[in-house]
Every structure is written in structure tokens, then in C-alpha cells.
C-alpha positions as CSV (number, residue, x, y, z in Angstrom):
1,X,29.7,17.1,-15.8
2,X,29.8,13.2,-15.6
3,X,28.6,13.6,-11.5
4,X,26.0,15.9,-12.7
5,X,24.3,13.8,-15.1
6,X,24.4,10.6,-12.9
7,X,23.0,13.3,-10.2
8,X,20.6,13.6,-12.1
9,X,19.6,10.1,-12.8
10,X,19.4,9.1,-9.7
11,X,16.4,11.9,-8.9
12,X,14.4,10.7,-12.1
13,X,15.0,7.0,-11.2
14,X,13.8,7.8,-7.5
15,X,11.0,10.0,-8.2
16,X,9.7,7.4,-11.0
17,X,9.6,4.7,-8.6
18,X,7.4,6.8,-6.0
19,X,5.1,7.8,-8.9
20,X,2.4,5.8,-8.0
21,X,2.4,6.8,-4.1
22,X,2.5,3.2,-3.2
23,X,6.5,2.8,-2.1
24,X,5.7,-1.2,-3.4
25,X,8.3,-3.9,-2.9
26,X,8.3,-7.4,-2.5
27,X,8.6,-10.6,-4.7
28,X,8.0,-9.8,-8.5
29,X,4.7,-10.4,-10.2
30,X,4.7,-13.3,-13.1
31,X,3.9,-11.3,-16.3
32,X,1.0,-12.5,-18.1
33,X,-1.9,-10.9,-18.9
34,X,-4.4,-9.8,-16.2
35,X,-8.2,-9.7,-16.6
36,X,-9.4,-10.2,-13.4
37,X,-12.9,-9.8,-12.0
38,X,-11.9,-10.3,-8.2
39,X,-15.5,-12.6,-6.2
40,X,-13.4,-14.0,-3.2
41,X,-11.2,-12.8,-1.1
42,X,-9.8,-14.4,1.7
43,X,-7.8,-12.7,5.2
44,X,-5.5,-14.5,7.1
45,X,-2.4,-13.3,9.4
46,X,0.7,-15.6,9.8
47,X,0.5,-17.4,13.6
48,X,2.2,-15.6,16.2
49,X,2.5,-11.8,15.1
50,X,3.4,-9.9,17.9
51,X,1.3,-6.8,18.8
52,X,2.4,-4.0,20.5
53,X,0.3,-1.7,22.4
54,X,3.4,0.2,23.9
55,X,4.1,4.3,22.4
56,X,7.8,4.0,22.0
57,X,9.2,5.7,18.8
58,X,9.7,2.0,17.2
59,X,8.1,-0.8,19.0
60,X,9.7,-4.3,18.5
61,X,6.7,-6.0,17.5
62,X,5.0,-7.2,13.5
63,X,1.8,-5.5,14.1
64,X,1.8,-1.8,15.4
65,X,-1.7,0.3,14.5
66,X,-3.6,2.8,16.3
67,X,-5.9,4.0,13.7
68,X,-8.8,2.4,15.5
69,X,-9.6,2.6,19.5
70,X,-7.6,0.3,21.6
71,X,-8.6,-3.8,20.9
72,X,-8.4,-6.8,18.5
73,X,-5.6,-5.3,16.4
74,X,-5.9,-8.2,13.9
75,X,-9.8,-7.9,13.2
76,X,-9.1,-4.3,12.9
77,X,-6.2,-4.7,9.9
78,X,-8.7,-7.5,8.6
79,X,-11.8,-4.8,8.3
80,X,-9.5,-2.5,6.1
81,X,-8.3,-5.2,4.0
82,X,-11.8,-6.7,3.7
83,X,-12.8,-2.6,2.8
84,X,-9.9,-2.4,0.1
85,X,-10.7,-5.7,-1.5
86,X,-14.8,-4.7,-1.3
87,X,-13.7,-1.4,-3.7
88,X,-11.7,-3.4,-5.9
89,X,-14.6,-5.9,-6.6
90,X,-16.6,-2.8,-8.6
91,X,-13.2,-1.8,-9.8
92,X,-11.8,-5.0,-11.4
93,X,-14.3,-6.0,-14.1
94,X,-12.3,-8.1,-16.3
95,X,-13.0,-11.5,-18.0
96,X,-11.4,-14.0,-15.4
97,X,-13.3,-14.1,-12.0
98,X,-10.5,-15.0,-9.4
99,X,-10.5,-15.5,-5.7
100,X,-7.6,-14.1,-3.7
101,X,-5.9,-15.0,-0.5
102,X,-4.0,-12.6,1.7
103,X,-1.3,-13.8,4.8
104,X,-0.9,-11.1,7.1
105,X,2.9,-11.2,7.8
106,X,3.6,-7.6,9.3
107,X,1.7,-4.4,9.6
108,X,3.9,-1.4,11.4
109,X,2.1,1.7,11.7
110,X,3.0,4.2,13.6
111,X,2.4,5.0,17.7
112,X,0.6,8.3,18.8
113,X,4.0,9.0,19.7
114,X,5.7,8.7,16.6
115,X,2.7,10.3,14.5
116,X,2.8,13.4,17.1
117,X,6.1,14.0,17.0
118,X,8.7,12.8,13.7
119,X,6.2,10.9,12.0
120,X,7.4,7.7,9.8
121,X,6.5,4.9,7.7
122,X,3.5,2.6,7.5
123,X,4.8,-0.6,6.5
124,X,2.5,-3.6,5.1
125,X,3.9,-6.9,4.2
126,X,1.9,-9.7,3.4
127,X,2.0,-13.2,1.2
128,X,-0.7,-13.3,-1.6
129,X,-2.4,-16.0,-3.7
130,X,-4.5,-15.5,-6.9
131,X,-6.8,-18.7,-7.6
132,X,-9.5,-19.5,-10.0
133,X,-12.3,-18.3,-8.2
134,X,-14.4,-20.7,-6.2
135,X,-11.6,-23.3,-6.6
136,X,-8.1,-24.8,-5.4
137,X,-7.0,-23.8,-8.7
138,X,-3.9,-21.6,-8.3
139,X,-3.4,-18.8,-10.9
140,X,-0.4,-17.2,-9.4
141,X,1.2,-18.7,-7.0
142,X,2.2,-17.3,-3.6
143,X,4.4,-14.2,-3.5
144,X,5.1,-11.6,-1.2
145,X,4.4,-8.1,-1.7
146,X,5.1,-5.3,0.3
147,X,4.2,-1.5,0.6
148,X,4.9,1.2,2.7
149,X,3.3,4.7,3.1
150,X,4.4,7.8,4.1
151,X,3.0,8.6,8.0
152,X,3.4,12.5,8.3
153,X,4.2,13.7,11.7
154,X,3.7,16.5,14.0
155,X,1.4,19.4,12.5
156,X,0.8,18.0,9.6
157,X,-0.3,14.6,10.8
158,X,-2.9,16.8,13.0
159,X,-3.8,19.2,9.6
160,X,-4.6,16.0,7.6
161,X,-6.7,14.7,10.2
162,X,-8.3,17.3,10.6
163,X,-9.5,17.4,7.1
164,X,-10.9,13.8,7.4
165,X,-8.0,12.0,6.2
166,X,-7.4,9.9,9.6
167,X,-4.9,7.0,9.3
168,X,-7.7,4.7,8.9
169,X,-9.1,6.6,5.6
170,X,-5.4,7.0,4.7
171,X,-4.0,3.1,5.1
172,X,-8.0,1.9,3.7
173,X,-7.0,4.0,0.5
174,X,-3.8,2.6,0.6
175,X,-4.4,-1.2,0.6
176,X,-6.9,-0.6,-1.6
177,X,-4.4,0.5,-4.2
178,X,-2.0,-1.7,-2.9
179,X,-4.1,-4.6,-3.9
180,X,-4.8,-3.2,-7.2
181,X,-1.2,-2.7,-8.4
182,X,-1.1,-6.3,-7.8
183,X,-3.9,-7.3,-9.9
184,X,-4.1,-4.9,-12.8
């Protein structure tokens, strides 16, 4: 009976911490009391990520993505981050206008590969400031926060893009919840 309820448990704690859809992780948040209006917002990635352009199942490498055509992988990451943080701005109305600052310190999609076959994780790790908008001022200081995202594989990779919901429009969405949860 015991094994049963602790069973038990264990499904309720794990389904209430995928609630949100956002699989979040990371260094926690200070708790105050958010109002933010978010003006600036600043993209960065840490020096020396390694990109991988190889379709192995699991490419040794800090930044794997192949939700745009083949090129500047780190411009690319920086449009959907710029895209998430541009929805936000409408979204996040509150009384304190912040700025923030993102560090790019790992973004591991998945290869065609992967996304044709198994399927796997998207997994987006990056270092994030909150300052007093249009200052040095630092609000919250630097913390990590990561996410990861289910990448379906096989036929249902190709069923959700073929209903429009590429990996782009999928990891966009994403961040741009993502960045929410951490400002709400």
C-alpha cells in the first residue's frame, strides 16, 4: 500500500513540474515582487561555443540547430531570442521598465538525423541579467536558467511540420515563454 502511494507521488510531483511545458531548470530566481515592463534587451553568446554542423545522433558541440538553412548559427539563435523578447515587450506591462541581458551558454537542438529518426531534447542554457532599464543598475543579478523542450521524432516531427509548427515556430514559442517564466 505504502509503494502504492509513494507510486503515486512520484507521478503528481512529475507531471506538476512539466505543467507549464517549459521543462525549466537552472539557478533559482530571488523572490520579490515582479512588475516589469521589459524596453531593452540585450543578446550575447559566451566566447568560444562550438558549432556543429555534423548529423550524428548527438554532436559534441554547445550549439546544434538546424531550424534555419545552413549559416551563422549564432545570428540565427539571436533572431529567435530577439523574436521572443519582442512578444514579451506587449506582454509585460508592469510598473518597472527593466532592461535585460541574455549570455548564450549552450543551445542543443536536434540534427535532421535525430529529428527523423528518435527525436530528443532541445536544450537552452543561458546566464541572464535584469537591470534598471537604460542603466548599469542591476535588479537581479546574474543567474543561469535553463529549459529544455521536447523535439518529437520520426512521423510526428514530419506531422507537426507539416501543420506549420517547424522547429523555428516551435523553439521561437518556446523562448518566448522561457523568458517570461523568468520575469513574471
Amino acid at each position: 500500500m505504502h509503494r502504492r502511494t509513494f507510486l503515486a507521488s512520484l507521478s503528481i510531483l512529475g507531471l506538476s513540474g512539466c505543467a507549464s511545458g517549459i521543462g525549466l531548470r537552472g539557478n533559482p530566481r530571488l523572490q520579490i515582487d515582479r512588475s516589469y515592463a521589459l524596453q531593452g534587451f540585450n543578446f550575447d553568446a559566451k566566447a568560444g561555443l562550438r558549432v556543429a554542423e555534423s548529423e550524428s545522433y548527438y554532436p559534441n558541440a554547445d550549439v546544434v540547430w538546424r531550424g534555419d538553412p545552413i549559416g551563422p548559427r549564432i545570428p540565427q539563435i539571436a533572431a529567435m531570442f530577439e523574436e521572443a523578447a519582442a512578444r514579451n515587450r506587449t506582454l509585460l506591462d508592469g510598473s518597472f521598465p527593466v532592461d535585460v541581458d541574455v549570455t548564450l551558454t549552450r543551445f542543443h537542438g536536434v540534427t535532421n538525423r535525430t529529428r527523423y529518426t528518435v527525436g530528443g531534447v532541445y536544450n537552452v542554457v543561458f546566464d541572464m541579467t535584469i537591470r534598471r532599464a537604460g542603466s548599469d543598475e542591476v535588479i537581479e543579478p546574474t543567474r543561469r536558467v535553463a529549459g529544455n523542450l521536447d523535439a518529437p521524432g520520426g512521423e510526428r516531427a514530419l506531422r507537426l511540420e507539416e501543420a506549420g509548427q517547424t522547429q523555428k515556430v516551435r523553439v521561437t514559442d518556446f523562448l518566448t515563454e522561457l523568458l517570461r517564466a523568468q520575469l513574471v
